[in-house]
C-alpha positions as CSV (number, residue, x, y, z in Angstrom):
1,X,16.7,-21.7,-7.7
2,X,15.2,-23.4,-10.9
3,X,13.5,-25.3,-9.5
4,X,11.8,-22.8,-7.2
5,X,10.8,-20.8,-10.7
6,X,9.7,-24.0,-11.8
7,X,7.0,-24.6,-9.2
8,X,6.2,-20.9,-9.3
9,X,5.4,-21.3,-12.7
10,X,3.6,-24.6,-12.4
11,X,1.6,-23.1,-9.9
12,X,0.5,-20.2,-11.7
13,X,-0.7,-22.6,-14.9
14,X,-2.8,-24.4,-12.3
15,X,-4.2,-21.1,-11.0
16,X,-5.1,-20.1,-14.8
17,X,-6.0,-23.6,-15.1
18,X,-9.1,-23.8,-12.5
19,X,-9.8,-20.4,-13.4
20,X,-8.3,-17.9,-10.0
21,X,-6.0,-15.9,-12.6
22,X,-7.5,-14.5,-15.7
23,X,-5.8,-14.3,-18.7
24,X,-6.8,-10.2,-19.9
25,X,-5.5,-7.9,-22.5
26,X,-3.7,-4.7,-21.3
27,X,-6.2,-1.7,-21.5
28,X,-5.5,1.0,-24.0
29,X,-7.1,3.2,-21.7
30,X,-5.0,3.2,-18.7
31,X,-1.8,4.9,-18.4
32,X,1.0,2.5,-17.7
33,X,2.5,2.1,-14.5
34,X,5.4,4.5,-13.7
35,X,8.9,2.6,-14.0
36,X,10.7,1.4,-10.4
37,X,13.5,3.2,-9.1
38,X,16.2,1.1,-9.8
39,X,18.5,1.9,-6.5
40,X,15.0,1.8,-4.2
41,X,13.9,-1.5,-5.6
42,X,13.3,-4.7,-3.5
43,X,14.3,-8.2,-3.9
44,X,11.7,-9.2,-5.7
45,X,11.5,-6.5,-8.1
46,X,15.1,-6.8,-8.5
47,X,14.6,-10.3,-9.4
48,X,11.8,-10.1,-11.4
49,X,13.4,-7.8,-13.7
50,X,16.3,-10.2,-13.9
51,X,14.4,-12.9,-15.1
């Protein structure tokens, strides 16, 4: 499983790198994004939050 998060994050470096991904600060003008529901969450978001 590391390794997968490795190459997931290696990926997303070289995605920054070469310029897909931009790096941008959070704006003060939006409202933030409502929180999940924690028994309704996916996989991912349940692994996401673990990480």
């Amino acid at each position: 499983m590391a390794d997968h998060l490795d190459l997931l994050i290696a990926m997303m470096d070289e995605a920054r790198r070469i310029g897909l991904i931009e790096e941008t600060a959070p704006d003060p003008n939006r409202a933030p994004a409502p929180a999940p529901d924690q028994e309704n969450a996916s996989g991912i978001d349940s692994f996401l939050r673990a990480t």
